[in-house]
N, C-alpha and C positions, 0 to 999 in steps of 0.2 A: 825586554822587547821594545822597540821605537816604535813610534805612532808613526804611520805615514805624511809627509811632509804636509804640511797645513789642515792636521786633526790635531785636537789635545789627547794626552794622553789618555787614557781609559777614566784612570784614577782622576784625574783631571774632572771627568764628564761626570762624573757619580759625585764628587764632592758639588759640581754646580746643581745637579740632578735634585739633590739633598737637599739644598739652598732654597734653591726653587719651590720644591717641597712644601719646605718650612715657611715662606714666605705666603704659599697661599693658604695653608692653613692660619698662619694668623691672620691675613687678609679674610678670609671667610669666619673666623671667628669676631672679629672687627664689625665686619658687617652684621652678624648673627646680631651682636648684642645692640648695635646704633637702630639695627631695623624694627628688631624685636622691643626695645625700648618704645616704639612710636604707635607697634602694630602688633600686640601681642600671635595674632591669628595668620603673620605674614607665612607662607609657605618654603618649602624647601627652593623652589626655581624664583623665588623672590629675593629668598637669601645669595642663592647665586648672582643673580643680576646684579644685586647691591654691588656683589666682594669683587665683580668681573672676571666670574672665573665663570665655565661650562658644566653643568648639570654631572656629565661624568667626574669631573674634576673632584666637585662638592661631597659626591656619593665616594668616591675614593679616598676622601679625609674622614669624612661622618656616614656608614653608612646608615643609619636611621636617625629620622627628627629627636628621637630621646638622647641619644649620641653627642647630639651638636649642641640642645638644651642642656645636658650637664657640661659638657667641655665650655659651654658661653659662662654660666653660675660659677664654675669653677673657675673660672678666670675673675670673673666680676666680685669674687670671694675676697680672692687675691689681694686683688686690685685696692679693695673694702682696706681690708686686712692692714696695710702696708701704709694706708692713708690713716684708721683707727688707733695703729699701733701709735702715731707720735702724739695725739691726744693724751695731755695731762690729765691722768684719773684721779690726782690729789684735788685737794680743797673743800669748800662745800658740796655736800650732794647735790645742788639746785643747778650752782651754778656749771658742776662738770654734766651736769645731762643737760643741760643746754647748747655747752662746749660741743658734745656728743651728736646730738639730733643737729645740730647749724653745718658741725665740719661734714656729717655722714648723707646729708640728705638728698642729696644729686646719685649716692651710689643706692641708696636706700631706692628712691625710687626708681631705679633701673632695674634693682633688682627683684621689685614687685611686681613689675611687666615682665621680668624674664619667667619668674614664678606663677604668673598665670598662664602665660603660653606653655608652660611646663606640667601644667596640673592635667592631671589623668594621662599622662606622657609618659612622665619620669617617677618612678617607685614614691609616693608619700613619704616613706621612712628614711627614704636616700635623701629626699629632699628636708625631713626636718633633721639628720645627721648634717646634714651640708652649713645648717645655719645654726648647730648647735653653740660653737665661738663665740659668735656674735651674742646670740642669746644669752650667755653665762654673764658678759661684761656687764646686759644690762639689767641684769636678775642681782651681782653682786651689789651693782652699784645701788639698786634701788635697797637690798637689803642693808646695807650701809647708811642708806642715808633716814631708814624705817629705826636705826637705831641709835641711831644719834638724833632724831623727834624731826628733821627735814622732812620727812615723807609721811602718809596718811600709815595706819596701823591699822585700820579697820580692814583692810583688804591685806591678800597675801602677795609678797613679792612676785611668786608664780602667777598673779591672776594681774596684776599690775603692769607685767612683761607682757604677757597674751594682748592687752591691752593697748598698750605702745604699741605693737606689732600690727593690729588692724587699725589704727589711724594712720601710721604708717601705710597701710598700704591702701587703706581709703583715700588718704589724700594725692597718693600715685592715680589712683583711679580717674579722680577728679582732675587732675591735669594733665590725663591722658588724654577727656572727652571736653579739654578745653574750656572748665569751669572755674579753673585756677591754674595761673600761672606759677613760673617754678617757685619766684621769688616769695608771692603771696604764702604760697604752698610754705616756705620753712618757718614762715614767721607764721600762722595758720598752727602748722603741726608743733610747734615749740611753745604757743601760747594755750593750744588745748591741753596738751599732756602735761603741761608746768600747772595748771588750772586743779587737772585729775589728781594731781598726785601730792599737791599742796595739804599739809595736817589740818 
């Protein structure tokens, strides 16, 4: 069947249709994670304004705030992931968790504001499955470096990791409300936990 003379074809309209789609939903997830980074408590018609899309538009990609909160983490996961993955995990334990906390800590604390906007949202168990990955790299490496005499032995790798994890997200805190800047902040987080964890 022919389209009538200056229509695309159907197939045409649905393939741009799609596009379009696709284009706001990244655009709104875009926006989720830059706004959510600054304003953990931003709302759903905040997030639209940011991505420029209309309130229906946003509710048609995500229909609820827990929706758009895992779809942002799960991206910002990714994101993590793909940047962590080229990090050399050979050499001394000291110096690869240094490596780790310097190259990670721009996604680290984005994704400490995305995880408080998240909390009592998004299933607890969802959320510490979501960061199990991450967790394991830095639970081996510390147990790694706990046996080769790098790392303190008095404490357990599991209580060591829990540990990294809330100065991590303490120092998101803190340069969220503008008491540390980012830069301060990795050199801050890399000279406390290299401190904690020294034998």
């Amino acid at each position: 069947m022919t389209s009538p003379r200056g229509t695309a074809p159907p197939s045409t309209r649905r393939r741009a249709e799609r596009a379009d789609a696709q284009e706001n939903r990244l655009r709104i997830l875009d926006a989720a994670r830059r706004l959510l980074s600054r304003e953990p408590s931003a709302t759903m018609e905040d997030i639209a304004h940011e991505a420029g899309v209309g309130r229906m538009t946003l509710y048609g990609h995500y229909r609820t705030r827990a929706i758009l909160l895992t779809a942002a983490l799960e991206q910002a996961l990714v994101d993590g992931e793909k940047q962590l993955s080229g990090i050399d995990l050979g050499g001394a334990p000291r110096e690869v968790l240094t490596r780790l906390l310097t190259s990670s800590w721009a996604l680290v604390a984005e994704s400490a504001s995305l995880l408080t906007a998240a909390d009592g949202v998004v299933p607890a168990d969802q959320l510490k499955a979501m960061h199990a990955e991450p967790a394991l790299r830095i639970t081996a490496l510390l147990r790694r470096g706990q046996a080769e005499g790098a790392f303190r032995r008095d404490l357990s790798d599991q209580w060591l990791g829990s540990a990294i994890h809330f100065i991590l997200h303490g120092a998101a805190t803190e340069v969220r409300n503008g008491n540390l800047s980012q830069d301060e902040a990795a050199r801050v987080v890399v000279g406390t936990i290299d401190a904690m964890v020294r034998p």
